[in-house]
C-alpha positions as CSV (number, residue, x, y, z in Angstrom):
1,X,4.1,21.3,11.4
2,X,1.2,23.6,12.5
3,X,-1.4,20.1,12.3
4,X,-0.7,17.4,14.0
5,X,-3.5,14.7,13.2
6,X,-5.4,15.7,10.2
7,X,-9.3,13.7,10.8
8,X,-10.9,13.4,7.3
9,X,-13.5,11.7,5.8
10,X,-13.2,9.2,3.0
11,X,-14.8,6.2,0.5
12,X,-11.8,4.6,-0.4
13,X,-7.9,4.1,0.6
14,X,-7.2,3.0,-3.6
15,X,-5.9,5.6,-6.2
16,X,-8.0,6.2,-9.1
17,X,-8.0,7.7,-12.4
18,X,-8.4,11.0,-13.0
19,X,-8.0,13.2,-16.1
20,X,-4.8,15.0,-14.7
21,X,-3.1,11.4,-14.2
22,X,-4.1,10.5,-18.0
23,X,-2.2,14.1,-18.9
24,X,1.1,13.6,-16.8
25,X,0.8,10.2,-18.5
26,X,0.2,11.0,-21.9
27,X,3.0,14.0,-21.5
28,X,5.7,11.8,-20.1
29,X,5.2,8.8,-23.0
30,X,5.7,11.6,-25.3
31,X,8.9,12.7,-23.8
32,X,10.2,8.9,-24.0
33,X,9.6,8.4,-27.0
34,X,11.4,11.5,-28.0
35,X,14.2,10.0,-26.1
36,X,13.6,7.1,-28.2
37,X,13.6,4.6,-25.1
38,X,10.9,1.8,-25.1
39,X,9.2,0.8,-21.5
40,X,11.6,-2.0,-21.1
41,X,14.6,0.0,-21.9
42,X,13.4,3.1,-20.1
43,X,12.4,1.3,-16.8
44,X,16.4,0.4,-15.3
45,X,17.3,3.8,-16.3
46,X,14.2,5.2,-13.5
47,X,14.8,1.9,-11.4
48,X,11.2,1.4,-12.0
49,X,9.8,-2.1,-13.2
50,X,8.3,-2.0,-16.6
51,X,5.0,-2.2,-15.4
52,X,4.9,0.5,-13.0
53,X,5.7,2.9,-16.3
54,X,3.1,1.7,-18.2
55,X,0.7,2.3,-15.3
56,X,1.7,5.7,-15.0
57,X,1.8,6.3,-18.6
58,X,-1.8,4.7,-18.5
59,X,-3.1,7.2,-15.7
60,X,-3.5,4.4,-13.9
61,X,-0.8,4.6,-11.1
62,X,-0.1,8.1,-9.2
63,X,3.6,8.8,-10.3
64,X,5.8,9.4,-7.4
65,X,8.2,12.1,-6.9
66,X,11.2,10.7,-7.5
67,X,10.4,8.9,-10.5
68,X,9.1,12.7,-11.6
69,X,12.7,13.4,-10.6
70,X,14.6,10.9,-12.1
71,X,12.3,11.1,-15.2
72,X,12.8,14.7,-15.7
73,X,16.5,13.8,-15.9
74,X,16.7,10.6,-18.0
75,X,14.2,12.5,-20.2
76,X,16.0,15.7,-20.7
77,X,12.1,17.1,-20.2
78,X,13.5,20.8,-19.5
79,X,11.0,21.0,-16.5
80,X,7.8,20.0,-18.2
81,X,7.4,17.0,-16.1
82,X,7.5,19.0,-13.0
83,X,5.1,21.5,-14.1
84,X,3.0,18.6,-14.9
85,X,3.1,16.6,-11.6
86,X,2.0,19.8,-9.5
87,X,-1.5,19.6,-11.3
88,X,-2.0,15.9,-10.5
89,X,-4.5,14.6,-9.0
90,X,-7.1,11.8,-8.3
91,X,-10.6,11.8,-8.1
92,X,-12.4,14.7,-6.4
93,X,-14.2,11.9,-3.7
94,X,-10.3,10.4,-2.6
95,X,-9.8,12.5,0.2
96,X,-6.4,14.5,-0.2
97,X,-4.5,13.3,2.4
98,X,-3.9,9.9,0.8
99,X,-1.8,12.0,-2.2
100,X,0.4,12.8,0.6
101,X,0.6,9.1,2.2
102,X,0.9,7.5,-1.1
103,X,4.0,9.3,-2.2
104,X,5.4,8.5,1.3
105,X,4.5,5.0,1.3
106,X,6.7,4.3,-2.4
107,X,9.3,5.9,-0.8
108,X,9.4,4.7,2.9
109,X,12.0,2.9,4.1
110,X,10.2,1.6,6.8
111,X,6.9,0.0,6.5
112,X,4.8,-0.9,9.5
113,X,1.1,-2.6,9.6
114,X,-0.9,-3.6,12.2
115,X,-4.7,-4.9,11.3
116,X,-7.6,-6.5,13.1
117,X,-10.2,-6.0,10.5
118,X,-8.8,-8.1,7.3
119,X,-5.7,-8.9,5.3
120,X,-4.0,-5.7,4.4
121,X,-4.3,-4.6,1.0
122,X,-0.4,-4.8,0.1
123,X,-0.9,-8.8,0.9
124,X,-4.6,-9.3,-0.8
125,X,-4.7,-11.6,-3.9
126,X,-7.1,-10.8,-6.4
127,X,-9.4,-13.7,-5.2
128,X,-9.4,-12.1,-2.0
129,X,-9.9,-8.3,-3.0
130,X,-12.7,-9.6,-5.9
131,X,-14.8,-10.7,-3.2
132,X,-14.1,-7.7,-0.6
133,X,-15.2,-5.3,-3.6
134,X,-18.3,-6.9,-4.1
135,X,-19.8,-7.2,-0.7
136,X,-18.9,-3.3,-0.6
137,X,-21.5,-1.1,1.3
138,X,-23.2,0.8,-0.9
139,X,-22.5,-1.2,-3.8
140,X,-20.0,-0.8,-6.4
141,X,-20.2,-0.9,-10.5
142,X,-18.5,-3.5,-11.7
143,X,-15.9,-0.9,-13.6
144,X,-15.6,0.5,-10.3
145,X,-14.5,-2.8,-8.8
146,X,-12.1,-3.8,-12.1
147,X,-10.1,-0.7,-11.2
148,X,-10.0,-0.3,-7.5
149,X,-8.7,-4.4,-7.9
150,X,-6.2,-3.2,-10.4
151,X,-4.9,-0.2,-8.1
152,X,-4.9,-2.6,-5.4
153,X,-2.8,-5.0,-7.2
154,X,-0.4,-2.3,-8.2
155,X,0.4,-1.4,-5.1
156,X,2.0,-4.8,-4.6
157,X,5.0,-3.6,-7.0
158,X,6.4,-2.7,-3.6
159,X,7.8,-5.5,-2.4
160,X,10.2,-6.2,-5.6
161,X,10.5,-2.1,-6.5
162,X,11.7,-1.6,-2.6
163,X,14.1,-4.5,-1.4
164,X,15.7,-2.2,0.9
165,X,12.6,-1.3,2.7
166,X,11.9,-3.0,6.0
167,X,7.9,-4.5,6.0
168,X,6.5,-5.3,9.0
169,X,2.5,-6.8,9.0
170,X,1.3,-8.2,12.1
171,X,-2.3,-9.5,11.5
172,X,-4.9,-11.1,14.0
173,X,-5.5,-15.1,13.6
174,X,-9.0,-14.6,13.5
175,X,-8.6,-12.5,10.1
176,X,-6.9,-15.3,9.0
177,X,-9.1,-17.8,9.5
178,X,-12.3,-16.1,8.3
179,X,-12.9,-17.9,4.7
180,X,-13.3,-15.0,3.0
181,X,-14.6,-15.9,-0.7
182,X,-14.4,-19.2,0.5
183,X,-12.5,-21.9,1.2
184,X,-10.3,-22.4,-1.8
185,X,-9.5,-18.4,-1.9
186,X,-8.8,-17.8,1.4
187,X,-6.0,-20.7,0.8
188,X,-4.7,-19.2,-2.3
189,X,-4.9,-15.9,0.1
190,X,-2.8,-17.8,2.9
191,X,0.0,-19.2,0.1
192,X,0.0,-16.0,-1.4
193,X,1.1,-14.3,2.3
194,X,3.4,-17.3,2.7
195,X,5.2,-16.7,-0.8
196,X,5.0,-12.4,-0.4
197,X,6.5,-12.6,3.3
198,X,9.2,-15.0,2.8
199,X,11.6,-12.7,1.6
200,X,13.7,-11.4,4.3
201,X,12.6,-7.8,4.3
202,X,9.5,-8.8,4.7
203,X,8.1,-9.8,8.0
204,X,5.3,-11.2,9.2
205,X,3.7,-12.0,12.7
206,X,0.6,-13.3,13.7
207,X,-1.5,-12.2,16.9
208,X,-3.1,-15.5,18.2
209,X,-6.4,-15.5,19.8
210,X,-5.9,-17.0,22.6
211,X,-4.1,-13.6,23.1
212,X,-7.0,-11.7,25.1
213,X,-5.7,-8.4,25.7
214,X,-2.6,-7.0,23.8
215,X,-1.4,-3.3,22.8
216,X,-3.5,-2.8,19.9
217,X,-6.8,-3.3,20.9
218,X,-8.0,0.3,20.0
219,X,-7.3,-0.7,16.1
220,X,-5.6,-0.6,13.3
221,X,-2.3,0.9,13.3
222,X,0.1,1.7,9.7
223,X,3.1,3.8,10.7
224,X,6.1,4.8,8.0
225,X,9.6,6.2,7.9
226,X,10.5,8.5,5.1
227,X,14.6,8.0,3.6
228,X,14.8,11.4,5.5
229,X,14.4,9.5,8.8
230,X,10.4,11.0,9.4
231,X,7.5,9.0,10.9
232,X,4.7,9.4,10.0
233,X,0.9,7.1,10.7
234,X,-2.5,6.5,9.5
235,X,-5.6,4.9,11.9
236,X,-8.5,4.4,9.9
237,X,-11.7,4.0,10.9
238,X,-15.4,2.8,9.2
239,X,-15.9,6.4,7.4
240,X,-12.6,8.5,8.3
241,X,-9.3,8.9,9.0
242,X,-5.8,9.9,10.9
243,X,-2.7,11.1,9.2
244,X,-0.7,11.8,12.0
245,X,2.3,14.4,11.8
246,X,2.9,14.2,16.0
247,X,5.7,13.3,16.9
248,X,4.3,13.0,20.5
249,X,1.3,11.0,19.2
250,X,3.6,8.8,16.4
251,X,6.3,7.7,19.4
252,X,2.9,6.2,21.2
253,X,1.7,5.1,17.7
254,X,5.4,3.2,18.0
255,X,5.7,1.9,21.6
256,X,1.7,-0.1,21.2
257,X,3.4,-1.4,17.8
258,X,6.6,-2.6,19.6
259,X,4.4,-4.1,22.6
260,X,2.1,-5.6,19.7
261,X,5.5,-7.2,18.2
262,X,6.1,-8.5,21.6
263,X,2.8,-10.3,21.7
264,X,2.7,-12.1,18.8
265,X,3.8,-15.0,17.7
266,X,7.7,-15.1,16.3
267,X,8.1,-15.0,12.4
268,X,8.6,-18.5,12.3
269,X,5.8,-19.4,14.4
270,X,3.8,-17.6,12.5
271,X,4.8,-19.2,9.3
272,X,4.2,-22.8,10.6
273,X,0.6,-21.8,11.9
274,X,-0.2,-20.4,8.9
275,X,0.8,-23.6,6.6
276,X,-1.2,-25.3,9.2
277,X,-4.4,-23.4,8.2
278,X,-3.4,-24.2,4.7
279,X,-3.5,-27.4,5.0
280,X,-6.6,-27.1,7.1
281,X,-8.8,-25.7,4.0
C-alpha cells in the first residue's frame, strides 16, 4: 500500500448516525420485508443476532460488508444493497479512517488491546461509559451522550456474533482500580469484565503496578487480523490517530504486544486479582 501510517485527527472513536446509514437502513427493511422475513427470522439466515439488524435497519449501526453481502443474497436485492452501501457514511466530524477499522474490526479474527488510559470500550458497562461521557472535554448534549453510549454498547455484540475470534485485552491495574463513577460502578465494571472475559476466546491479562518498566510504555496499542490473514493497528493519542498499514511498523506493533503478554500477570492471575478488587469495593 502506497501509505503506511495514516496520522488523522479526530473527536470520537464511536459510530454515529448519519442520513446515508438511515437510507441503507430504510432500503434494506424494505427488501426484507419483500422477502417476507421478520428480524428474528431474517437474523440466522445473515448469522447476525436480531439486534444487530434492527440497529442497522435503525441507522444506528454501520453495516458491514459481509452482512451487505450475505444480505444481498438472502434478499434477492438484484444489487441495490451494494449500490447503497458505497454511499455510506457517518458523520462528517468521524474521521474516515475509522469506516475502514470498523469493518475490519467485525470481521477480524484476531483481536488484540493494549490500554493504559481506561477500560476499553468493547469491556465498558453503561455505568462506566455514562460517567466517561459526561466528564467529556468540551462537553457533550445529553442526545450526544445517549447515542455515543448506545454505539458503544453495540459494539459489544462482538463477543457473541464472533466466537471464533481470538480477544486479547491486557489492561493496567491502575485503570482498574481508579473508581470511575464511583465505587458501586466500577464494581459492576469489574463483574462485568469478569463475566465478558470468561469465555475462552476471550482473554484477559492484567499489567500490575508493581511492574515499573514493561514494553508498552509509549501507549496504547489495538492491533487486528483480517480472515485474509492481514494485520493491521491503531495508536491513539489525546486529539489524533495511527492506522497503520506497515508491515515493518505492525511486526514492532506485535513483538511490544508479545513482550507486554509476557509481563503481565497470567489469565488466571489476573482473574483472582480482579475478584479481589471486587470484593474490595
Amino acid at each position: 500500500m502506497a501509505d503506511s501510517t495514516l496520522s488523522i485527527e479526530h473527536h470520537t472513536n464511536e459510530p454515529e448516525p448519519s442520513d446515508t446509514l438511515k437510507s441503507f437502513g430504510a432500503v434494506h427493511k424494505a427488501f426484507r420485508k419483500r422477502a417476507g422475513y421478520t428480524q428474528e427470522e431474517y437474523a440466522p439466515l445473515v448469522q447476525y443476532q436480531p439486534g444487530t439488524v434492527a440497529s442497522i435497519e435503525q441507522g444506528r449501526r454501520f453495516p458491514p460488508r459481509v452482512f451487505v453481502e450475505r444480505a444481498e443474497q438472502v434478499l434477492d436485492a438484484f444489487g441495490a444493497l451494494r449500490a447503497a452501501y458505497k454511499h455510506v457514511s457517518r458523520e462528517k466530524r468521524l474521521a474516515s479512517w475509522f469506516r475502514q477499522w470498523a469493518e475490519l474490526e467485525e470481521q477480524a479474527i484476531s483481536l488484540y488491546t493494549y490500554e493504559n488510559r481506561l477500560v476499553p470500550g468493547l469491556l465498558q458497562t453503561e455505568g462506566h461509559a455514562l460517567t466517561l461521557f459526561r466528564e467529556r472535554v468540551p462537553t457533550l448534549t445529553d442526545s450526544e451522550v445517549e447515542a455515543k453510549i448506545t454505539a458503544r454498547m453495540q459494539r459489544q455484540s462482538l463477543f457473541e456474533e464472533r466466537p471464533h475470534t481470538a480477544f486479547s485485552f491486557i489492561i493496567e491495574e491502575h485503570v482498574l482500580r481508579r473508581e470511575t463513577g464511583g465505587a458501586e460502578v466500577m464494581r459492576g465494571q469489574i463483574e462485568h469484565i469478569l463475566e465478558i472475559t470468561e469465555p475462552r476466546h476471550v482473554e484477559l491479562q492484567v499489567m500490575p503496578m508493581e511492574r515499573g518498566v514493561h514494553a508498552g510504555v509509549a501507549g496504547p496499542i489495538q492491533l487486528l487480523e483480517t480472515p485474509e490473514n492481514e494485520w493491521f493497528a491503531y495508536c491513539e493519542a489525546q486529539l489524533s490517530g495511527q492506522f497503520i498499514v506497515s508491515p515493518k511498523s505492525i511486526s514492532v506493533l506485535h513483538m511490544r504486544y508479545a513482550k507486554l503478554r509476557s509481563q503481565a500477570l497470567p489469565p488466571r492471575d489476573s482473574r483472582s486479582l480482579l475478584e479481589r478488587m471486587r470484593g474490595a469495593l
